[in-house]
Gaussian input, Z-matrix of N, CA and C with variables (Angstrom, degrees):
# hf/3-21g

backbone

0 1
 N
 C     1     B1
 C     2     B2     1     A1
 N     3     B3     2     A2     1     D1
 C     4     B4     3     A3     2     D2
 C     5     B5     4     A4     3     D3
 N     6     B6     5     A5     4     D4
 C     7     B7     6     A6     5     D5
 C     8     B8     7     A7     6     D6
 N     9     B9     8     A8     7     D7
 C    10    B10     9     A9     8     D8
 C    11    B11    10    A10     9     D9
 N    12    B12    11    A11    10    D10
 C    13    B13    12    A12    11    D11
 C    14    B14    13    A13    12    D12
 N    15    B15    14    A14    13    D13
 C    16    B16    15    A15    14    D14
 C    17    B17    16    A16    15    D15
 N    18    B18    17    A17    16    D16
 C    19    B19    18    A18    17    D17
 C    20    B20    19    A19    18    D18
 N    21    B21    20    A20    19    D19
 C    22    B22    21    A21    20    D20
 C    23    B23    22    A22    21    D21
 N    24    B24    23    A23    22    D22
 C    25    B25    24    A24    23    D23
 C    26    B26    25    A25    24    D24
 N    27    B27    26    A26    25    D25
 C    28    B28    27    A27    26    D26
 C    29    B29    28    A28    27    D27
 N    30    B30    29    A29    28    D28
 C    31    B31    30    A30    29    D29
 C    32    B32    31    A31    30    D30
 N    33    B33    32    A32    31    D31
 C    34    B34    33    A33    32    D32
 C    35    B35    34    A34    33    D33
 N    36    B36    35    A35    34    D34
 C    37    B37    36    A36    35    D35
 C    38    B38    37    A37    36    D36
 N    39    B39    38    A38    37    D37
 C    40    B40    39    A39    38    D38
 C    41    B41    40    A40    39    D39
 N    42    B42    41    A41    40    D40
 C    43    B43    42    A42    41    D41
 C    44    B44    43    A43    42    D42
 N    45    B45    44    A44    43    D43
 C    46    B46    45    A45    44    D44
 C    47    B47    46    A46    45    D45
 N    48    B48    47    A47    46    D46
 C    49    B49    48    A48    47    D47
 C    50    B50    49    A49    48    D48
 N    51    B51    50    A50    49    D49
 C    52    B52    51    A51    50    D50
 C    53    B53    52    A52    51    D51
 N    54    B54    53    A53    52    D52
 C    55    B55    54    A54    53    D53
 C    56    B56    55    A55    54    D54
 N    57    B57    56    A56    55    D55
 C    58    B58    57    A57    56    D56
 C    59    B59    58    A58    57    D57
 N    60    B60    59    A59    58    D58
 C    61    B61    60    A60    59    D59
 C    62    B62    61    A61    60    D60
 N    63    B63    62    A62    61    D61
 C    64    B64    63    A63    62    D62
 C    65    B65    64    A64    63    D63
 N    66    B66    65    A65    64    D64
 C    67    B67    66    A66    65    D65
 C    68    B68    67    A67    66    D66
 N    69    B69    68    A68    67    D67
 C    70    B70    69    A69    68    D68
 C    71    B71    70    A70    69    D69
 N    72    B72    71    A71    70    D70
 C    73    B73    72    A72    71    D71
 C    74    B74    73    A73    72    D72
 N    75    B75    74    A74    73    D73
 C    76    B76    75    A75    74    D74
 C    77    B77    76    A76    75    D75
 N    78    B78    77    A77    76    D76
 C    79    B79    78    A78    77    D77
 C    80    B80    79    A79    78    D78
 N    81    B81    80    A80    79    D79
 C    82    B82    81    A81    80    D80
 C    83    B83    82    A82    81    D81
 N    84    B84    83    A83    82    D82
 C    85    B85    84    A84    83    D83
 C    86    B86    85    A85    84    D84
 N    87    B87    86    A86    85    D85
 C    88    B88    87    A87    86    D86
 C    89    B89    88    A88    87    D87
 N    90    B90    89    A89    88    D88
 C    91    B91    90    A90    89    D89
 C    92    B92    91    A91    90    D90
 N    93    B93    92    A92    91    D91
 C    94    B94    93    A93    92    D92
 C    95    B95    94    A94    93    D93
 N    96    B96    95    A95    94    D94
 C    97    B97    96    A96    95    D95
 C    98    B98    97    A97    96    D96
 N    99    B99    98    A98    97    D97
 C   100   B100    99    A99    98    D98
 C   101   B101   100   A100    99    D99
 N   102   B102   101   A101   100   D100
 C   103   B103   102   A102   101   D101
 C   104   B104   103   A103   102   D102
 N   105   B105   104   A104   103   D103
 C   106   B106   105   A105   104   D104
 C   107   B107   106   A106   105   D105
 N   108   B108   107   A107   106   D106
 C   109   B109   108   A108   107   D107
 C   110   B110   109   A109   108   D108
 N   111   B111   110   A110   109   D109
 C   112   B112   111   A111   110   D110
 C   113   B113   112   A112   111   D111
 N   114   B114   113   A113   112   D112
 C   115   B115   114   A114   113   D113
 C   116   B116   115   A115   114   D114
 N   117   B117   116   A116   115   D115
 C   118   B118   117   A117   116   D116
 C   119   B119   118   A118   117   D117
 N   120   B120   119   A119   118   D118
 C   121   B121   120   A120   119   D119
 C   122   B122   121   A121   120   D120
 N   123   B123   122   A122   121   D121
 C   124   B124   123   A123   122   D122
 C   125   B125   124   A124   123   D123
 N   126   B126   125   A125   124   D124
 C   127   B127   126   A126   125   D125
 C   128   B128   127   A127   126   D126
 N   129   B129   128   A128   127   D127
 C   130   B130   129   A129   128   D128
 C   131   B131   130   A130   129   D129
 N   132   B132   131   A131   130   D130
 C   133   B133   132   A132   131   D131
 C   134   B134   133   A133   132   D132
 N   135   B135   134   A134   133   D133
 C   136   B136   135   A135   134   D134
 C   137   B137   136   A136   135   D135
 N   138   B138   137   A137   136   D136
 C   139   B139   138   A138   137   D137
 C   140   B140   139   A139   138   D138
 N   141   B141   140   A140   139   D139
 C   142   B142   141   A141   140   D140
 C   143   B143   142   A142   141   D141
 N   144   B144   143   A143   142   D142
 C   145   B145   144   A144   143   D143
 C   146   B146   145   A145   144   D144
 N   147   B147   146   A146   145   D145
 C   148   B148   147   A147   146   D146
 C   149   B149   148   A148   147   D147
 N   150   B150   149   A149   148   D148
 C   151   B151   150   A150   149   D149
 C   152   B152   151   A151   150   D150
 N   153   B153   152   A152   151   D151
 C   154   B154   153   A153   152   D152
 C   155   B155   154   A154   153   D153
 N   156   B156   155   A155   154   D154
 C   157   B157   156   A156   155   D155
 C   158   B158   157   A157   156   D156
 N   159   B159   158   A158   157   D157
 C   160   B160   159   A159   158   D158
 C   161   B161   160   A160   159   D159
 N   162   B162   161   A161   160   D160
 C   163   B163   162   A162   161   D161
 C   164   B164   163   A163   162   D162
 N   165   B165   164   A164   163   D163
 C   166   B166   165   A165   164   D164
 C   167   B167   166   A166   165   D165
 N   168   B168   167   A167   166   D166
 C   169   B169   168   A168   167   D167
 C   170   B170   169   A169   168   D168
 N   171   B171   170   A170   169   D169
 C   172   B172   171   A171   170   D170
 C   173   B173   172   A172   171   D171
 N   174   B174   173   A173   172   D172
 C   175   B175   174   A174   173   D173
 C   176   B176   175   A175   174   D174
 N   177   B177   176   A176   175   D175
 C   178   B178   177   A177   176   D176
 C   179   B179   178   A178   177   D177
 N   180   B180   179   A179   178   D178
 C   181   B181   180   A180   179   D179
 C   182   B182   181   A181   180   D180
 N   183   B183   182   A182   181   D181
 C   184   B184   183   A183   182   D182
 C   185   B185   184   A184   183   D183
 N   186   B186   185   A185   184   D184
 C   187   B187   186   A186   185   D185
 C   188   B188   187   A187   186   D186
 N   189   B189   188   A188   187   D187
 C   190   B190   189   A189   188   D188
 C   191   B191   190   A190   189   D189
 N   192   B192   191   A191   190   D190
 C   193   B193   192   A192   191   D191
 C   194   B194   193   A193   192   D192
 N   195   B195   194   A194   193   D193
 C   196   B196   195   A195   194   D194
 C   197   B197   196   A196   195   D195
 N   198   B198   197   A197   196   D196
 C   199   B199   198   A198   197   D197
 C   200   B200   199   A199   198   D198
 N   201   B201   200   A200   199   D199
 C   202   B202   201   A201   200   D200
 C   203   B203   202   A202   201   D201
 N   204   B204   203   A203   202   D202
 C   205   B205   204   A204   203   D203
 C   206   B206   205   A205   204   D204
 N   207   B207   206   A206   205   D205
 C   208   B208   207   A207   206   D206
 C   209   B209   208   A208   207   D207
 N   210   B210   209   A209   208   D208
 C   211   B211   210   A210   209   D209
 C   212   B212   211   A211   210   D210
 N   213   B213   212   A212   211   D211
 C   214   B214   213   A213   212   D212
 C   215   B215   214   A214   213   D213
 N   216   B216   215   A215   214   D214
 C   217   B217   216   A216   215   D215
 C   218   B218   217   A217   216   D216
 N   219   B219   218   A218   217   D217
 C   220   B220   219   A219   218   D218
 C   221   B221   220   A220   219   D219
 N   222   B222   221   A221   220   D220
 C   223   B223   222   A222   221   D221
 C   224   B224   223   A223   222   D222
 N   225   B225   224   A224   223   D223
 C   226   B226   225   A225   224   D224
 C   227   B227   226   A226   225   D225
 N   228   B228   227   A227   226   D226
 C   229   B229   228   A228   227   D227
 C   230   B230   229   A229   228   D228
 N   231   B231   230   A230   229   D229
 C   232   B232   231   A231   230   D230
 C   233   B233   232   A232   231   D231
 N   234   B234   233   A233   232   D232
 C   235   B235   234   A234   233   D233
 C   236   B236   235   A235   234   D234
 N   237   B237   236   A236   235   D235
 C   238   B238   237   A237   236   D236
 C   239   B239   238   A238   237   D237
 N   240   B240   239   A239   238   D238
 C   241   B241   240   A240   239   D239
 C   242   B242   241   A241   240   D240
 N   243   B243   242   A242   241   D241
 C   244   B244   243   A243   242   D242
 C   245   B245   244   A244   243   D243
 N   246   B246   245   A245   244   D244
 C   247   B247   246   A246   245   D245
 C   248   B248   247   A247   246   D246

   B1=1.4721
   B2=1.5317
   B3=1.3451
   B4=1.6422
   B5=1.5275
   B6=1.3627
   B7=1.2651
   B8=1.6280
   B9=0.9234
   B10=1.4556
   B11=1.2244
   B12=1.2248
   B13=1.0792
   B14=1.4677
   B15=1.3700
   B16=1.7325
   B17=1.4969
   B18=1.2739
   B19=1.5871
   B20=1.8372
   B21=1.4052
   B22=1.4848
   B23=1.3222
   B24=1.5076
   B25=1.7208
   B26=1.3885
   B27=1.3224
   B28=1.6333
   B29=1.9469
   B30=1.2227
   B31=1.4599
   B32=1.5897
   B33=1.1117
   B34=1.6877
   B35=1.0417
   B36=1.5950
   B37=1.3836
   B38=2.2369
   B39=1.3089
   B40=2.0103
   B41=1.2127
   B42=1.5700
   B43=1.6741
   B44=1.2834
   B45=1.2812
   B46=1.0224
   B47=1.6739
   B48=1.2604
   B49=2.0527
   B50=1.9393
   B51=0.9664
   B52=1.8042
   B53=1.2264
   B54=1.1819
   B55=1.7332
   B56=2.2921
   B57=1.4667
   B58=1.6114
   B59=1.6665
   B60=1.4667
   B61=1.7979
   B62=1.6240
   B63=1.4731
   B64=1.1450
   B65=1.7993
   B66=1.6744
   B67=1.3035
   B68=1.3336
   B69=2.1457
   B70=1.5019
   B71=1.5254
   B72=0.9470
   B73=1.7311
   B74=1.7452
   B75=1.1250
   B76=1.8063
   B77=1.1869
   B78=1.5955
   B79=1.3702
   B80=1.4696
   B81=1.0837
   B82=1.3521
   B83=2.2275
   B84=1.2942
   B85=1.5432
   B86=0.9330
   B87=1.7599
   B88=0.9997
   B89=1.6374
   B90=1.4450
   B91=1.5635
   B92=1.5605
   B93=1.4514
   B94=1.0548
   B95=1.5307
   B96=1.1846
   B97=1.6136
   B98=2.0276
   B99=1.0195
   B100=1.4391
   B101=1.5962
   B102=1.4066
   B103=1.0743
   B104=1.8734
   B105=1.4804
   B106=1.9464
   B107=1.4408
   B108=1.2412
   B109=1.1024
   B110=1.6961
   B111=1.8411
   B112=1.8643
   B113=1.8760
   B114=1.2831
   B115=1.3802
   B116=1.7221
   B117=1.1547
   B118=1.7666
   B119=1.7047
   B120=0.9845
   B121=1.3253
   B122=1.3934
   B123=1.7208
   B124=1.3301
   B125=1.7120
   B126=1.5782
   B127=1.7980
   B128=1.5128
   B129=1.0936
   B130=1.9623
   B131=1.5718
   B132=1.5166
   B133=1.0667
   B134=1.4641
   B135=1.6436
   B136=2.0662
   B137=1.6844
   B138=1.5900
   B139=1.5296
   B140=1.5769
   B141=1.0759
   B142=1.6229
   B143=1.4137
   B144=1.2977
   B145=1.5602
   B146=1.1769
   B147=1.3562
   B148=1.5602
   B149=1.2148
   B150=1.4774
   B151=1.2203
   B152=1.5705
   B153=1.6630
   B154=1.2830
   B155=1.6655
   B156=1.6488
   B157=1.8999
   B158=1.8900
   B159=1.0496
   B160=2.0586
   B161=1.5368
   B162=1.1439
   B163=1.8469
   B164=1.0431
   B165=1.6934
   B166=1.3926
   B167=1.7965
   B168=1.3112
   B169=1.4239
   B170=1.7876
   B171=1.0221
   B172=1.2639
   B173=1.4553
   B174=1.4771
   B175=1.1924
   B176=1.6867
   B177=1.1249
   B178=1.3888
   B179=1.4128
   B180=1.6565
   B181=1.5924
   B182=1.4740
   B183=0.7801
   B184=1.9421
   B185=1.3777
   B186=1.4342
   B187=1.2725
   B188=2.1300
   B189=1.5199
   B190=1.3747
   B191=1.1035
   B192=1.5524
   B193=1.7244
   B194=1.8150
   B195=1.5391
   B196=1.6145
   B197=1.9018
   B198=1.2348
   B199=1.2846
   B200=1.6967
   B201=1.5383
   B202=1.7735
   B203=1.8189
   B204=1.6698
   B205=1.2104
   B206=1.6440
   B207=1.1771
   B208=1.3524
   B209=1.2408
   B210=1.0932
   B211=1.5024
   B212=1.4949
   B213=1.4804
   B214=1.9695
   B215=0.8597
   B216=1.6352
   B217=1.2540
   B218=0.9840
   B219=1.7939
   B220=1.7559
   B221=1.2758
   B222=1.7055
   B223=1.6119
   B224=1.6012
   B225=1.6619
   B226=0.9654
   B227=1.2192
   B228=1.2553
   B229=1.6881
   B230=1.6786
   B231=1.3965
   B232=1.9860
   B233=1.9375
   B234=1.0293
   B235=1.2641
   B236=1.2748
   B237=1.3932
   B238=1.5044
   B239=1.8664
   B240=1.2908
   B241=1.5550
   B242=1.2653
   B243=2.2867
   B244=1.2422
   B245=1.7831
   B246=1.0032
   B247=1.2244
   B248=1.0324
   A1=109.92
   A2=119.96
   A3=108.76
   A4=116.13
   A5=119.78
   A6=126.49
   A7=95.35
   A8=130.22
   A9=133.01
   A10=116.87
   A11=158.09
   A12=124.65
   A13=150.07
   A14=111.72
   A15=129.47
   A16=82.42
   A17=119.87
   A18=121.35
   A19=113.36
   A20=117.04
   A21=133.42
   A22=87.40
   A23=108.41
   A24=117.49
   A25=117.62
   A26=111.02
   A27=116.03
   A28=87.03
   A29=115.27
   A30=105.23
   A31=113.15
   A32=142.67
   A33=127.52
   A34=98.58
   A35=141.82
   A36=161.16
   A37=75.73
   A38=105.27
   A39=92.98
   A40=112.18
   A41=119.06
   A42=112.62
   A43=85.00
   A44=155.40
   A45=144.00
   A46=145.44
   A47=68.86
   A48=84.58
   A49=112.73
   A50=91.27
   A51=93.35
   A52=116.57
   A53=128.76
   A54=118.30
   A55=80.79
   A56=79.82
   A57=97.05
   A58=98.59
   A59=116.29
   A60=106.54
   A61=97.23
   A62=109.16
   A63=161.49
   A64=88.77
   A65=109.59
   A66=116.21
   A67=134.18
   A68=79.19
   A69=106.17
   A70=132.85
   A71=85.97
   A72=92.34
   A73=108.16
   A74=102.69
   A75=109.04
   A76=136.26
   A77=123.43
   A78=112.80
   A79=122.59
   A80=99.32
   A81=125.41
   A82=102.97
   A83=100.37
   A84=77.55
   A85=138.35
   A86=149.15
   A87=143.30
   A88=83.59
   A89=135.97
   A90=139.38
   A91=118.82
   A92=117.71
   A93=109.97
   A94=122.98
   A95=149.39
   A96=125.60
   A97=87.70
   A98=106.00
   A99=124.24
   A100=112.48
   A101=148.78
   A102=121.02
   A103=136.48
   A104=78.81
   A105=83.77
   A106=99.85
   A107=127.32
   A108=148.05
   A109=124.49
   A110=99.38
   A111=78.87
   A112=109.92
   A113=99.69
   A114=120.79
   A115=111.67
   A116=136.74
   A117=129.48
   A118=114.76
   A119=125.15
   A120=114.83
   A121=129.20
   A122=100.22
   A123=98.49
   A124=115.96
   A125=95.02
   A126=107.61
   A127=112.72
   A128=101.05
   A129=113.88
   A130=101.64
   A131=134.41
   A132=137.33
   A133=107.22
   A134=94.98
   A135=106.29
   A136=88.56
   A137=104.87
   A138=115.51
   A139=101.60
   A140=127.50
   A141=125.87
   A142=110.91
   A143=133.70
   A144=141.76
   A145=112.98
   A146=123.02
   A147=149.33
   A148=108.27
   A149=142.36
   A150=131.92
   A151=131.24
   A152=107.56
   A153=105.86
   A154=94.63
   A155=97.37
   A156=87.36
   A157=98.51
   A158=89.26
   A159=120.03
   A160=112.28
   A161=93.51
   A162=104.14
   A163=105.31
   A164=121.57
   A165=124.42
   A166=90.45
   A167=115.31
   A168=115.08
   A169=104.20
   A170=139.51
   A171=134.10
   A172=95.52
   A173=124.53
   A174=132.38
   A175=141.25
   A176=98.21
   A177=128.48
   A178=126.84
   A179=98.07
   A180=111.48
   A181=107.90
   A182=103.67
   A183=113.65
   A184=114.21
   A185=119.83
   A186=128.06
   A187=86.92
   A188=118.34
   A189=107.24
   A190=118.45
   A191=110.43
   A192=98.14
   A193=119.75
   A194=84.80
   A195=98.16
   A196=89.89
   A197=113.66
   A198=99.25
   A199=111.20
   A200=97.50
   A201=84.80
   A202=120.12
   A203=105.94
   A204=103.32
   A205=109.06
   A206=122.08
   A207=121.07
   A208=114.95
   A209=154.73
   A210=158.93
   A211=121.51
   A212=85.96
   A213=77.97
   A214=117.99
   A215=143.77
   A216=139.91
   A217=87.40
   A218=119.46
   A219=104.73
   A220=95.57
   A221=121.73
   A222=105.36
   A223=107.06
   A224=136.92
   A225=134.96
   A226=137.46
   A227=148.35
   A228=154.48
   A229=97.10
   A230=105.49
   A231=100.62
   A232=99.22
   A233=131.20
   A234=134.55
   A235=108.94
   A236=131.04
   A237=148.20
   A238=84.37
   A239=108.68
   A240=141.02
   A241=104.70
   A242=111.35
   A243=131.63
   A244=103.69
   A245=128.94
   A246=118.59
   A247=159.47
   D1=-50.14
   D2=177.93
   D3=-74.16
   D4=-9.95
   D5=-170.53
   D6=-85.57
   D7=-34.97
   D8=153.28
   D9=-72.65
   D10=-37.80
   D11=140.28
   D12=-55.41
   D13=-25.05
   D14=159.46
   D15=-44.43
   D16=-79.88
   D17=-145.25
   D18=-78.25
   D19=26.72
   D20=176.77
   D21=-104.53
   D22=-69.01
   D23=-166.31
   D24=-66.28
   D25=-3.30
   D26=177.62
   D27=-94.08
   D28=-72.70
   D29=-174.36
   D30=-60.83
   D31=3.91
   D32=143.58
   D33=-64.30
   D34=-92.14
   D35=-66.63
   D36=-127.76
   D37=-29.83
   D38=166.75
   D39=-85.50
   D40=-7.23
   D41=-168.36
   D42=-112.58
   D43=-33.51
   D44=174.39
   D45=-15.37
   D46=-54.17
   D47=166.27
   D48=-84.70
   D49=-13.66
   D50=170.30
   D51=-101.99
   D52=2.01
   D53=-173.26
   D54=-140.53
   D55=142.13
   D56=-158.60
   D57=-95.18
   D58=8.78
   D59=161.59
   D60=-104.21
   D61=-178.24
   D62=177.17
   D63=-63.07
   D64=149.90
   D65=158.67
   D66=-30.32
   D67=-62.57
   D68=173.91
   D69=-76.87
   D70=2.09
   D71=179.80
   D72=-91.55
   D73=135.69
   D74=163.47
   D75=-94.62
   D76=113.10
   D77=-168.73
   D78=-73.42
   D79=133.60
   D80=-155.36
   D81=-97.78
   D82=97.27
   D83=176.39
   D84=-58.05
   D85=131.25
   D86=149.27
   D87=100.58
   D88=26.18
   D89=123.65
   D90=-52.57
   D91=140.55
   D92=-168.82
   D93=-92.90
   D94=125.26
   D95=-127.92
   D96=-90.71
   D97=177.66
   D98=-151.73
   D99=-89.80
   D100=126.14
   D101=-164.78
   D102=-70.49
   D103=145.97
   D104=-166.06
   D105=-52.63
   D106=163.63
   D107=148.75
   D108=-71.98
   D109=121.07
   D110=-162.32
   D111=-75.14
   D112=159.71
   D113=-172.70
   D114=-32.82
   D115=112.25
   D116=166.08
   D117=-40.48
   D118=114.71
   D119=164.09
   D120=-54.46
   D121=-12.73
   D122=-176.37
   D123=-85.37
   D124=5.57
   D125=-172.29
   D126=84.93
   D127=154.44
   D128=-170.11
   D129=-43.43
   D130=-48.45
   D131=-159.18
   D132=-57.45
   D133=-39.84
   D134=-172.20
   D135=115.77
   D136=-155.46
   D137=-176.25
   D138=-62.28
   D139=151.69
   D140=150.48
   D141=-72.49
   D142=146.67
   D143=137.84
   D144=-53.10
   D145=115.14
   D146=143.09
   D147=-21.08
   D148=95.26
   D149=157.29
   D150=-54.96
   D151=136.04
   D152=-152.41
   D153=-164.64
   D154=-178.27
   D155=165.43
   D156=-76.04
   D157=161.41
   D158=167.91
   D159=-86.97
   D160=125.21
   D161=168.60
   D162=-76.27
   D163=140.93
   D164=-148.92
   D165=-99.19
   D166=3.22
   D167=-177.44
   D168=-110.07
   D169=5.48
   D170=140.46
   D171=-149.33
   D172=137.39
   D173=114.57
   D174=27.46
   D175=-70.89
   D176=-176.64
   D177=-72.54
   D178=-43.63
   D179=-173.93
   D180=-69.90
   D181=162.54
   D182=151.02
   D183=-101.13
   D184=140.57
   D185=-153.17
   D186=-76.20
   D187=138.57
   D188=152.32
   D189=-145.03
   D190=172.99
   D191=-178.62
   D192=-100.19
   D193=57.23
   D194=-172.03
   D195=-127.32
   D196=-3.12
   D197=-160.30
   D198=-70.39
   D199=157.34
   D200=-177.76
   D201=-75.15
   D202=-10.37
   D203=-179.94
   D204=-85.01
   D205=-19.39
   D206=174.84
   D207=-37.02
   D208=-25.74
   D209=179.54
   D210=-108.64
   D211=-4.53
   D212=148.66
   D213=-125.46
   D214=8.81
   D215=147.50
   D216=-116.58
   D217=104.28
   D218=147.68
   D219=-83.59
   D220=-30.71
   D221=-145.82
   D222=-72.37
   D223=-17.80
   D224=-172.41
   D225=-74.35
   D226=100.36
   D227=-113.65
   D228=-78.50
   D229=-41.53
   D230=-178.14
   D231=-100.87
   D232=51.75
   D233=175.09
   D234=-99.04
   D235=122.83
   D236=-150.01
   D237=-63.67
   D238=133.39
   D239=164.45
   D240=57.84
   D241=58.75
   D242=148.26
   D243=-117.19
   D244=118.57
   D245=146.42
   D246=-13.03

């Protein structure tokens, strides 16, 4: 019985992003689908990241000199918002 359910909630949660209701919702034929959301100006991706140096503590960020760890390692040469 849970092995069938693991494997229900695994096949919603993959169809999910392709069908435009809710889990719980039932598609209803000849319902009218729900309104789109208008387009981001910032493009499908969202904002872009500013290329720059990388904070050696995520990946992702761009190093700045706003970061909250900056002030406890100033003295360390790769410490987020040193040069």
């Amino acid at each position: 019985m849970q092995r069938s359910q693991d494997l229900w909630l695994k096949f919603n949660f993959t169809l999910s992003p392709l069908v435009p209701f809710g889990p719980r919702e039932p598609f209803l034929p000849g319902a009218p689908l729900p309104p789109r959301l208008p387009a981001s100006p910032l493009g499908p991706e969202g904002p872009v990241m500013p290329a720059g140096p990388r904070s050696p503590f995520s990946p992702l960020l761009p190093c700045s000199p706003f970061s909250p760890l900056s002030p406890l390692l100033p003295f360390w040469p790769f410490s987020p918002g040193r040069p």
